[in-house]
Backbone as JSON Lines, residues from 0, in Angstrom:
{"i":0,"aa":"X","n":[-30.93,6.89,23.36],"ca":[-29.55,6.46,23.32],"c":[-29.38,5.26,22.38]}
{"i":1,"aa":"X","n":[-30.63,4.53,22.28],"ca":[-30.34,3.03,21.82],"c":[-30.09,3.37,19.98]}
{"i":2,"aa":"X","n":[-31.09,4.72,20.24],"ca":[-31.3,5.37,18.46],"c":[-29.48,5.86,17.72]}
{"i":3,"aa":"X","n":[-28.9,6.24,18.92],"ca":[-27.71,7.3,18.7],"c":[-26.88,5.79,18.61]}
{"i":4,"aa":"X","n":[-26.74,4.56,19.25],"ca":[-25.89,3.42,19.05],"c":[-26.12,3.03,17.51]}
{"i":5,"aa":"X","n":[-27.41,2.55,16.58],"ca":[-27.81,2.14,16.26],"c":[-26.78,3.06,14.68]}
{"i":6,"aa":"X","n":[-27.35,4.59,14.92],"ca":[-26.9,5.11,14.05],"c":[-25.66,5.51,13.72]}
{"i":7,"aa":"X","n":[-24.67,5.09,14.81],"ca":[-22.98,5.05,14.87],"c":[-22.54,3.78,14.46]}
{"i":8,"aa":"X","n":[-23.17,2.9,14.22],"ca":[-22.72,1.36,14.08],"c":[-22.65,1.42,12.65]}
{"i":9,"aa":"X","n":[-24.44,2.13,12.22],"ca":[-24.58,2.06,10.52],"c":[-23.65,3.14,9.79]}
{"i":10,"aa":"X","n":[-23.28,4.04,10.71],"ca":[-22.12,5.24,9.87],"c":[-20.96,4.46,9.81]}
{"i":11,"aa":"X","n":[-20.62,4.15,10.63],"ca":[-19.13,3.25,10.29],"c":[-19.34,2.25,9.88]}
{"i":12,"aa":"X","n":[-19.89,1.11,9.54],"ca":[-20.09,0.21,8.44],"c":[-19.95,1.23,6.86]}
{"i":13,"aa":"X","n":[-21.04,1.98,7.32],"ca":[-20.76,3.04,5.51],"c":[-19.93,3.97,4.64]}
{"i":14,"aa":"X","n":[-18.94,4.12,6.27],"ca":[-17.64,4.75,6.31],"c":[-16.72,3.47,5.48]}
{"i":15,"aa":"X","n":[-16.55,2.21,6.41],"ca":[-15.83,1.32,5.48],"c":[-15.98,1.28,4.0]}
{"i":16,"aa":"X","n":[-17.13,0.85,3.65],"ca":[-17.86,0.51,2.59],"c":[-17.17,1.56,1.73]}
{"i":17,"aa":"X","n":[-17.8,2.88,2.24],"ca":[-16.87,3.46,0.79],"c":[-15.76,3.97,0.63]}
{"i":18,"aa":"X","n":[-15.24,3.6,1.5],"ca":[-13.61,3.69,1.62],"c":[-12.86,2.5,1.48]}
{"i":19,"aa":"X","n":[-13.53,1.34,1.53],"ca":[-12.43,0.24,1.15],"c":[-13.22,-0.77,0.74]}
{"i":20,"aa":"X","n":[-14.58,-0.94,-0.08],"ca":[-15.58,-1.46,-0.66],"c":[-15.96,-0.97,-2.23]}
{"i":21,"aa":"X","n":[-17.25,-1.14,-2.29],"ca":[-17.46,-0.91,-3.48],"c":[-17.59,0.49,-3.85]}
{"i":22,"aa":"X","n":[-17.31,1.49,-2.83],"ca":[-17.67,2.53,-3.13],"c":[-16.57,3.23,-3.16]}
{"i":23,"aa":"X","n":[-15.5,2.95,-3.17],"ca":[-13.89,3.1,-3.13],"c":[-13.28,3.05,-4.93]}
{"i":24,"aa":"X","n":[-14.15,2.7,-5.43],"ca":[-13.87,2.58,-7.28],"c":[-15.01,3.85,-7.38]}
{"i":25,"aa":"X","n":[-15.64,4.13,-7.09],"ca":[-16.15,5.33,-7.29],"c":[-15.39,6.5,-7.52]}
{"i":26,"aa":"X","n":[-15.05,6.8,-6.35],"ca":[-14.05,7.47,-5.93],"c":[-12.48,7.71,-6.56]}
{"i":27,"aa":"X","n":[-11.8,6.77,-6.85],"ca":[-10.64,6.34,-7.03],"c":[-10.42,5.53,-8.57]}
{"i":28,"aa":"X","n":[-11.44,5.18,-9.26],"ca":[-11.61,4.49,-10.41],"c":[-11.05,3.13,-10.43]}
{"i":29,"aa":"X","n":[-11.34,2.5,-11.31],"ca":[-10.71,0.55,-11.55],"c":[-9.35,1.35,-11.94]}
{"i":30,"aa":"X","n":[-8.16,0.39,-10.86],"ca":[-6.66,0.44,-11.38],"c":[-6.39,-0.39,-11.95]}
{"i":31,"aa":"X","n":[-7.36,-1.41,-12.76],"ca":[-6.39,-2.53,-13.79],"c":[-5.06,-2.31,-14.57]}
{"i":32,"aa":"X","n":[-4.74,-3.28,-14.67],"ca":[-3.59,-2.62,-15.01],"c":[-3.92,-2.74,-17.47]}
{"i":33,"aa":"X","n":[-4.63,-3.72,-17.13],"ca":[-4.93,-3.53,-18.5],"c":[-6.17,-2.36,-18.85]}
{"i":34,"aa":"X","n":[-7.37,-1.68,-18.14],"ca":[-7.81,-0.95,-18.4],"c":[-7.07,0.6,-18.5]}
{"i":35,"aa":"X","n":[-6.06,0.34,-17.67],"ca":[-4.43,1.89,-17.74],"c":[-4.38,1.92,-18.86]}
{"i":36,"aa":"X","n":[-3.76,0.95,-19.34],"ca":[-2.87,0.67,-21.07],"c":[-3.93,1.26,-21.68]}
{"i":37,"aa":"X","n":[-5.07,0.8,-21.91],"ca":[-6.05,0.91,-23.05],"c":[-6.55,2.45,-22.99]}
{"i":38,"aa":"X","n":[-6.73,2.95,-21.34],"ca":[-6.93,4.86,-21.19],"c":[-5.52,5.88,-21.89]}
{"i":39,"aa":"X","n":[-4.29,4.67,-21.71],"ca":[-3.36,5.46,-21.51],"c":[-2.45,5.58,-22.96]}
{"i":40,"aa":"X","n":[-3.18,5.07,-23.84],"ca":[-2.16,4.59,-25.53],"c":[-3.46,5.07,-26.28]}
{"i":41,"aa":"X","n":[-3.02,5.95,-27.51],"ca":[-3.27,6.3,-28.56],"c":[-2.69,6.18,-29.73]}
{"i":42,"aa":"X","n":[-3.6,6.02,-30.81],"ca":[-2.44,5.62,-32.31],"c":[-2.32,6.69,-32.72]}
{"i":43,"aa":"X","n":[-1.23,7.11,-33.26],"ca":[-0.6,8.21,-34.09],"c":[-1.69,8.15,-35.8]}
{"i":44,"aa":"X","n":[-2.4,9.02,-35.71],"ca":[-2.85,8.65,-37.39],"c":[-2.19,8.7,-38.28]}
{"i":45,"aa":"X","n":[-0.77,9.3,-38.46],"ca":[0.55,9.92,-39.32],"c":[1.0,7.89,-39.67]}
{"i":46,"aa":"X","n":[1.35,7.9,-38.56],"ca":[2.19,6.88,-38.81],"c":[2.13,5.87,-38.15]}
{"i":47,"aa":"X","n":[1.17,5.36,-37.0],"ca":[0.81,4.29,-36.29],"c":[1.31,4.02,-35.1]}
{"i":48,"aa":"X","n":[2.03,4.47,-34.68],"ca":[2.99,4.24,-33.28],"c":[1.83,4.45,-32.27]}
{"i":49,"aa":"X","n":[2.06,4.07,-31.5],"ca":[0.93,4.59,-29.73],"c":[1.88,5.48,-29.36]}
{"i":50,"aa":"X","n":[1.28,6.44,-28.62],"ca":[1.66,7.5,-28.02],"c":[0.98,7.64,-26.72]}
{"i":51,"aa":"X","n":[1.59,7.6,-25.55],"ca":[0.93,7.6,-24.61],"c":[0.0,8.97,-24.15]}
{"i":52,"aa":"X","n":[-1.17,9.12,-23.24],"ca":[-1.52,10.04,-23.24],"c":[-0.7,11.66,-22.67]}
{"i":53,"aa":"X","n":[0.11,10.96,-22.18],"ca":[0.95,12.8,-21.5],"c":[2.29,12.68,-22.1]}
{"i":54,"aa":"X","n":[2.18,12.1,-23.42],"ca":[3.18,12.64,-23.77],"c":[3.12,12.91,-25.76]}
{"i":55,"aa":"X","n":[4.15,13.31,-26.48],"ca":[3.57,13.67,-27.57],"c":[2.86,14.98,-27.68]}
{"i":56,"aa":"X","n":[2.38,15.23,-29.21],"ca":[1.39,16.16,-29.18],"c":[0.26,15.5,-29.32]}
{"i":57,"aa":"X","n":[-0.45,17.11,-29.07],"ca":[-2.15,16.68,-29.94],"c":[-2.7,17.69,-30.53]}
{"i":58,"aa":"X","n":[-3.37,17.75,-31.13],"ca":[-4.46,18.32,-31.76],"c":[-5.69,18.28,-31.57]}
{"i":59,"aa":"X","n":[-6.76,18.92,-31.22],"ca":[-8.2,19.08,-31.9],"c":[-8.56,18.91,-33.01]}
{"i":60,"aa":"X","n":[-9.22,18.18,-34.12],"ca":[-9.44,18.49,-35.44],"c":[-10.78,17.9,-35.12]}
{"i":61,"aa":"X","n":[-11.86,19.12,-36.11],"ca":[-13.38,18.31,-36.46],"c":[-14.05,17.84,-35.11]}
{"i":62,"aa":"X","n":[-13.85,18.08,-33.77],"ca":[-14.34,17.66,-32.34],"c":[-13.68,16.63,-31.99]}
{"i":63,"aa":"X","n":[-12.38,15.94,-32.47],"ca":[-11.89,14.85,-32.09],"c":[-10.54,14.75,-31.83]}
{"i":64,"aa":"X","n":[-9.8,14.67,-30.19],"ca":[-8.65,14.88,-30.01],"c":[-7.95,13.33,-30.89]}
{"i":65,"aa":"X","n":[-6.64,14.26,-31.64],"ca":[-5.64,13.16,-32.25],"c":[-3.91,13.5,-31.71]}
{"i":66,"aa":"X","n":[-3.46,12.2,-31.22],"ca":[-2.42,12.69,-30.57],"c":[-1.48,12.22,-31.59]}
{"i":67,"aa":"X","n":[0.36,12.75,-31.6],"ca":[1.19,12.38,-32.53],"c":[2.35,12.29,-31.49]}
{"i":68,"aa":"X","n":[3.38,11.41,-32.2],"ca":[4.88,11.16,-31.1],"c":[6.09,12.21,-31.5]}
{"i":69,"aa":"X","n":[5.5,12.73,-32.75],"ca":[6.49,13.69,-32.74],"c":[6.08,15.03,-33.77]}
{"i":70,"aa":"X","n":[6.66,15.87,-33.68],"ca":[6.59,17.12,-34.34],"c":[6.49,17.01,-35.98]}
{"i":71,"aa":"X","n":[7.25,16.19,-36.62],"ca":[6.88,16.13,-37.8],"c":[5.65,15.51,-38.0]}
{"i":72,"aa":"X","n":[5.47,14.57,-37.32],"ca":[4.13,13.69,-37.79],"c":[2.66,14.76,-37.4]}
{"i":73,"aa":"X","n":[2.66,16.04,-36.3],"ca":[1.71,16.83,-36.57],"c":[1.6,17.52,-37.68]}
{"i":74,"aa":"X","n":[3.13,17.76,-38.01],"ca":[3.28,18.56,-39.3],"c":[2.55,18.02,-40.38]}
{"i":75,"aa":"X","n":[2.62,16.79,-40.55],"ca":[2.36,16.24,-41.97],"c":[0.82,16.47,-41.61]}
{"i":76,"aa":"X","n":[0.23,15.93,-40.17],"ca":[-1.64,15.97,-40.09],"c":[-1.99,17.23,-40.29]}
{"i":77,"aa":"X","n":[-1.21,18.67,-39.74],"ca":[-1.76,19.55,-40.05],"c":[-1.83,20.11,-41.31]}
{"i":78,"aa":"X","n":[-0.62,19.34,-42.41],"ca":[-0.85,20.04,-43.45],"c":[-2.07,19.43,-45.09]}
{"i":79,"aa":"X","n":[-2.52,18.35,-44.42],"ca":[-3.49,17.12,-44.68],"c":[-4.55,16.54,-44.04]}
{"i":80,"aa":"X","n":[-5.0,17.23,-42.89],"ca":[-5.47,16.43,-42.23],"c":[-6.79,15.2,-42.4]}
{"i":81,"aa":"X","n":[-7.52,15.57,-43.89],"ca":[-8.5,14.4,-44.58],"c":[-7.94,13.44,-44.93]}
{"i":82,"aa":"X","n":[-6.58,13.51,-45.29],"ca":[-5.95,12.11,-45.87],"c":[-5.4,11.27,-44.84]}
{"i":83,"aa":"X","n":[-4.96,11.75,-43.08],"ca":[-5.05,11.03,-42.35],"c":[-5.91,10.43,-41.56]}
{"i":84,"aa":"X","n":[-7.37,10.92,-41.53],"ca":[-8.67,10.47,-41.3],"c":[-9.16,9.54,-41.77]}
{"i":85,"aa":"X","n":[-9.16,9.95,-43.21],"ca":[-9.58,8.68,-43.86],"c":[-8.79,7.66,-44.54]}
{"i":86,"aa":"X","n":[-7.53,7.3,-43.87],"ca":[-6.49,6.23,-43.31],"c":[-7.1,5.64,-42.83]}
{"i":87,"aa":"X","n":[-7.07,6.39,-41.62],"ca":[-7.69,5.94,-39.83],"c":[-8.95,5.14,-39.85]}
{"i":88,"aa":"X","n":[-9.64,5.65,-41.01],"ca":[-11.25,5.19,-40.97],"c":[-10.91,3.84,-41.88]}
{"i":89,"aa":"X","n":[-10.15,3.85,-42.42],"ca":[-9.95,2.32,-43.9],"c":[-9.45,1.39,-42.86]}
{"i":90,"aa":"X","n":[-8.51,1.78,-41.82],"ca":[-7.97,0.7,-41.28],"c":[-8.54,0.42,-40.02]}
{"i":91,"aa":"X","n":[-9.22,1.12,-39.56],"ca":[-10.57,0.56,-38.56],"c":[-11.68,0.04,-39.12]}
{"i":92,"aa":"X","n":[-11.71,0.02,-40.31],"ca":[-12.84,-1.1,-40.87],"c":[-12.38,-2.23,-41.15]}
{"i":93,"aa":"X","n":[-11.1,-2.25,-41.39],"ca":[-10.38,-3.7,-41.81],"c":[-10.0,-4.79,-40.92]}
{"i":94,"aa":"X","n":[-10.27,-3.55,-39.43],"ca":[-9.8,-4.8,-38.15],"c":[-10.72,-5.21,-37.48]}
């Protein structure tokens, strides 16, 4: 009996734990509110705007999702898409 106390005490301590401890970000992920922004904004390669992730288009190109805020600006990536890459790549070396 003393075995069956012993091992109900340590289940619910481990019940808390990962339900409202460290094991609760496991589960549920960090809600910062600045790690959101940074999952949740993408730059347009067309034209620079952020575009949030559920909204806009996107594309696949070359293994790498690129999202756009509007219909023309896929237009222009799909009909170019090396000259907006290697934009993207000049001005991520410059910052």
């Amino acid at each position: 009996m003393e075995g069956l106390l012993s091992f109900l005490i340590f289940a619910g301590l481990f019940y808390f734990m990962m339900r409202f401890g460290c094991g609760a970000h496991m589960i549920h992920g960090h809600h910062g509110k600045h790690q959101d922004n940074e999952i949740n904004k993408h730059t347009d390669p067309v034209c620079g705007m952020e575009v949030d992730t559920d909204k806009g288009y996107r594309k696949m190109y070359a293994g790498n999702l690129y999202r756009f805020c509007s219909r023309n600006c896929l237009d222009k990536f799909e009909a170019q898409p090396e000259r907006y890459i290697e934009q993207e790549k000049h001005h991520g070396d410059s910052i």
